[in-house]
VMD Tcl script that draws the C-alpha trace (Angstrom):
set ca {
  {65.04 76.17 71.37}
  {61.33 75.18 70.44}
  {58.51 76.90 73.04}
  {58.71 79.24 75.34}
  {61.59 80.92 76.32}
  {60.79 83.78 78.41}
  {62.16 81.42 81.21}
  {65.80 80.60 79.23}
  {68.71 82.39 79.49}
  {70.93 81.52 75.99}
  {74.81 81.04 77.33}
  {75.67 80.46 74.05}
  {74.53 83.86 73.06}
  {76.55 87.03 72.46}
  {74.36 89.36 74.23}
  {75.30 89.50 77.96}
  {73.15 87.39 80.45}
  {71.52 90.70 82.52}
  {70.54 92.19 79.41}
  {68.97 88.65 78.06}
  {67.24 88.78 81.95}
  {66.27 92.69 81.44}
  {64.50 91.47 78.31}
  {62.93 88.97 79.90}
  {60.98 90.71 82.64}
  {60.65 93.77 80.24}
  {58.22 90.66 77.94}
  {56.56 89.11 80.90}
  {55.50 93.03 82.06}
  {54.87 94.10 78.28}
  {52.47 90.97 78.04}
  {50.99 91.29 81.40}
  {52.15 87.83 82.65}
  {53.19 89.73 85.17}
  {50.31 92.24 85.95}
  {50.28 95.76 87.38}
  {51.27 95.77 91.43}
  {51.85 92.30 91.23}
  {55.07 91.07 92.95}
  {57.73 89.67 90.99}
  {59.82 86.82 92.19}
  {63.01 87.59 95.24}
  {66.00 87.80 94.04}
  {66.82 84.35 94.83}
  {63.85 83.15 93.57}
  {65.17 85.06 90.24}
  {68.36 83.08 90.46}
  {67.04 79.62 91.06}
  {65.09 80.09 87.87}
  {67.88 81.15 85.60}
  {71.32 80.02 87.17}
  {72.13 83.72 87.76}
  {74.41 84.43 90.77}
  {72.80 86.99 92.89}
  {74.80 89.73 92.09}
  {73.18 89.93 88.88}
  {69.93 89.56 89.91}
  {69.91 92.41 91.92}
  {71.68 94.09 89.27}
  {69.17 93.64 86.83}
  {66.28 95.00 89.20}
  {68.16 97.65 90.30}
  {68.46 99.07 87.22}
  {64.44 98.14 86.17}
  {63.75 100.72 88.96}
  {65.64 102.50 88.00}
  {64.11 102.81 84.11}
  {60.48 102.68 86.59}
  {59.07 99.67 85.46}
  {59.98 97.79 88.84}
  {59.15 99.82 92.27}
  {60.37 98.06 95.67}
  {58.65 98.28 99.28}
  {60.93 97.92 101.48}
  {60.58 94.72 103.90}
  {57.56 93.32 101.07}
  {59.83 92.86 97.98}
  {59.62 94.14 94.42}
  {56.33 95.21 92.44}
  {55.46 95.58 88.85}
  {55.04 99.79 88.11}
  {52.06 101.40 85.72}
  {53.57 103.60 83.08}
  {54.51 106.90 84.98}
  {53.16 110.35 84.15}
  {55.29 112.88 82.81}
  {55.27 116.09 83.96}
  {57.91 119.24 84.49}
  {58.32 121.00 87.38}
  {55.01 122.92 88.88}
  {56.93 126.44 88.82}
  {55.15 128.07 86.42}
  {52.84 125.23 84.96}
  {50.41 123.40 87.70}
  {49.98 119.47 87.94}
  {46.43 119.62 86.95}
  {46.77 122.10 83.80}
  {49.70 119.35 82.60}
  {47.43 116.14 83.36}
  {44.53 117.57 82.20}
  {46.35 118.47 78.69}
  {47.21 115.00 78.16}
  {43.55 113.98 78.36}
  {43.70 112.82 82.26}
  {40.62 112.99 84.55}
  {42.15 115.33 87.18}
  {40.26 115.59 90.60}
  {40.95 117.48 93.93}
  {40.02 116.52 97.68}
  {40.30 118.94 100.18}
  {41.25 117.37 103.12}
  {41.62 120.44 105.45}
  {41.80 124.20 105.44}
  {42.51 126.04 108.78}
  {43.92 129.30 109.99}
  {46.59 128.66 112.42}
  {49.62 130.44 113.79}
  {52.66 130.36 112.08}
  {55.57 128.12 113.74}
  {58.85 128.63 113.75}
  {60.12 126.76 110.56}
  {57.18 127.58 108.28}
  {57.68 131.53 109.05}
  {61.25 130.81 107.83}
  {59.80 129.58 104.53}
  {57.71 132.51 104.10}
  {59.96 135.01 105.62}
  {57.47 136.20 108.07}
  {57.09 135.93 112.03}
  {56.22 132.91 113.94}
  {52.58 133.57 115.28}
  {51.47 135.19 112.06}
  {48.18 133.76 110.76}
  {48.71 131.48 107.83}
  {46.30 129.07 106.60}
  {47.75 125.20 106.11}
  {45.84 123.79 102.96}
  {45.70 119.73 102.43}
  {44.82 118.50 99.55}
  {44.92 115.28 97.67}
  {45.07 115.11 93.85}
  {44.07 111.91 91.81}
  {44.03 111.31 88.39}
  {42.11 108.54 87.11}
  {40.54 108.18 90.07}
  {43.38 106.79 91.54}
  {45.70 109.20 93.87}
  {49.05 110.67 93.21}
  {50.18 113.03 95.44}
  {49.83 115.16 98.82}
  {49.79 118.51 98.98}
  {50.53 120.88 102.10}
  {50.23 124.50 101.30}
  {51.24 127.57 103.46}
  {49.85 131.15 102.69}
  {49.77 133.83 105.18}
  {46.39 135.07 106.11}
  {47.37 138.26 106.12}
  {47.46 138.09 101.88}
  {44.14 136.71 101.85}
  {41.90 137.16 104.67}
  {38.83 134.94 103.60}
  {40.93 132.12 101.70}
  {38.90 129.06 103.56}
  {35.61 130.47 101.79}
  {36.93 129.84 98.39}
  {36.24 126.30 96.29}
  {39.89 124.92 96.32}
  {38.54 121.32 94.92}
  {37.15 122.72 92.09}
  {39.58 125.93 91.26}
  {43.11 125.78 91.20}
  {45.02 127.67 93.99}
  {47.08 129.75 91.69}
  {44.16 130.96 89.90}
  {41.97 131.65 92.77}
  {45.06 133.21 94.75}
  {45.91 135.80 91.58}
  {42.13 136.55 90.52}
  {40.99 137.56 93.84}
  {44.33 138.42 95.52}
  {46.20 140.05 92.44}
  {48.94 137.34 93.72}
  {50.78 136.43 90.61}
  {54.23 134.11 90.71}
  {57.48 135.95 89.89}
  {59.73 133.83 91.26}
  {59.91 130.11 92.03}
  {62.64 128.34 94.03}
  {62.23 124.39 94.05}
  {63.26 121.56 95.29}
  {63.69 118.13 94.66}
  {64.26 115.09 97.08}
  {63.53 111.47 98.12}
  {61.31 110.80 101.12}
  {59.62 107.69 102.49}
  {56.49 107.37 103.57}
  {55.16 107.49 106.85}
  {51.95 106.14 107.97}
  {50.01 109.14 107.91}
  {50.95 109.83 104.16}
  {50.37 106.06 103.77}
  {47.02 105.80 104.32}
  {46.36 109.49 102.27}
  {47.93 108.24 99.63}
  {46.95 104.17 99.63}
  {50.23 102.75 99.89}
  {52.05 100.81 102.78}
  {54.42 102.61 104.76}
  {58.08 102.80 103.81}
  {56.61 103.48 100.12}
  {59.04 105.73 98.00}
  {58.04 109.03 97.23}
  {59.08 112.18 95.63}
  {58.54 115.30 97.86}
  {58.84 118.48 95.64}
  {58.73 122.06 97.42}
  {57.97 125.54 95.71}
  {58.27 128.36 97.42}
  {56.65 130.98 95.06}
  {57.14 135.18 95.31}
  {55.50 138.09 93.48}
  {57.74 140.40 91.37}
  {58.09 142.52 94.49}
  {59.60 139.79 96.52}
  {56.66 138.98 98.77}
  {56.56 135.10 99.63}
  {52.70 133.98 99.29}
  {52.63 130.22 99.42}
  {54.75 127.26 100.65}
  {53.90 124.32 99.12}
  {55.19 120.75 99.71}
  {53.87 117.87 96.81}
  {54.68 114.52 98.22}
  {54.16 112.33 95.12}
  {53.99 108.72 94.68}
  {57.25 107.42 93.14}
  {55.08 104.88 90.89}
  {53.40 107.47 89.06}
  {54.83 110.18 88.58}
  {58.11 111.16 86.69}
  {59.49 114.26 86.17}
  {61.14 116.11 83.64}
  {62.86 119.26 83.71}
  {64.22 121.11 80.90}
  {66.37 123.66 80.46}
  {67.53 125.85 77.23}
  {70.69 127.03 76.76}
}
mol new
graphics top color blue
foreach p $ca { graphics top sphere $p radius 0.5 }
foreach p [lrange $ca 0 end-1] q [lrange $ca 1 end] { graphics top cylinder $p $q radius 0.2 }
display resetview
């Protein structure tokens, strides 16, 4: 067939009709036809076009989500993705340090510092009492300009009396917690989940609610088992992806 025929599926083909499909929308993305955070047709738009049933429509963007060139919000439909950063977990390596080494511009707004009592399921996290002092940290971090994730930090007050007079845009936590605190990470537990966003987190992070997101928590100890920061990272699941590995 003559033309173009990024809008054919070939029945006469070998090669299954999802993966011809998958191919498709992988050319119209790689060719920006379809551009970044652009919607791409419904799924029955998608089968009107290429006398697909719907079954394999939604098949085939399923798994394009899945791969994170496709990103869905829910009630809106499905959106064209930006090539994700890669980065491992933030145990012992921090977001910026791993942006910043693959030649990202890596910038920090601090949304809020304050010293505030300690509830219930925070002292939990940090194994100390409810109505201890801790100071809650927000932050935003963006890279490019653009941002990519949410941070909420816990660190009791107690550890480090005069943290809200330190620069936390322009130093990293970690370093400004172990240089003038001699608080070094030992141990790391982490963990990973899904979350949505709400509309607070929303309009931090510039997306509509319902967005997807990854929500990452470290809770990070000194050799001597002394918790000294809770930290939950909500990133945005369009930009980031991340790898852990492990050796054997």
């Amino acid at each position: 067939m003559s033309g173009d025929t990024t809008n054919y599926l070939d029945r006469s083909s070998p090669t299954p009709l999802y993966i011809q499909l998958k191919n498709i929308i992988r050319t119209k993305i790689s060719s920006e036809e379809w551009i970044l955070d652009s919607p791409i047709p419904s799924e029955n738009e998608l089968c009107n076009i290429y006398g697909i049933s719907r079954m394999t429509a939604r098949s085939v963007i399923t798994q394009l989500v899945s791969e994170g060139l496709l990103y869905r919000i829910p009630g809106k439909g499905t959106y064209v993705s930006e090539s994700k950063l890669e980065i491992t977990g933030l145990s012992y390596i921090g977001l910026r340090s791993q942006l910043e080494a693959q030649g990202k511009s890596v910038s920090t707004q601090l949304l809020s510092i304050v010293r505030v009592p300690c509830d219930e399921h925070i002292s939990k996290e940090l194994n100390s009492q409810p109505g201890e002092d801790i100071f809650k940290i927000k932050r935003i971090r963006y890279v490019d300009n653009s941002p990519v994730c949410y941070y909420k930090t816990f660190v009791p007050a107690v550890l480090c009396p005069d943290l809200d007079t330190k620069d936390l845009e322009s130093e990293q936590l970690c370093k400004i917690l172990s240089m003038n605190y001699a608080l070094n990470r030992s141990k790391v537990v982490e963990t990973l989940e899904s979350h949505i966003a709400d509309l607070p987190k929303a309009e931090i992070l510039n997306i509509p609610p319902g967005f997807p997101l990854l929500l990452l928590q470290d809770k990070i100890s000194t050799s001597s088992d002394v918790i000294f920061e809770y930290t939950r990272v909500y990133f945005r699941g369009d930009k980031i992806k991340l790898i852990f590995k492990y050796n054997e």
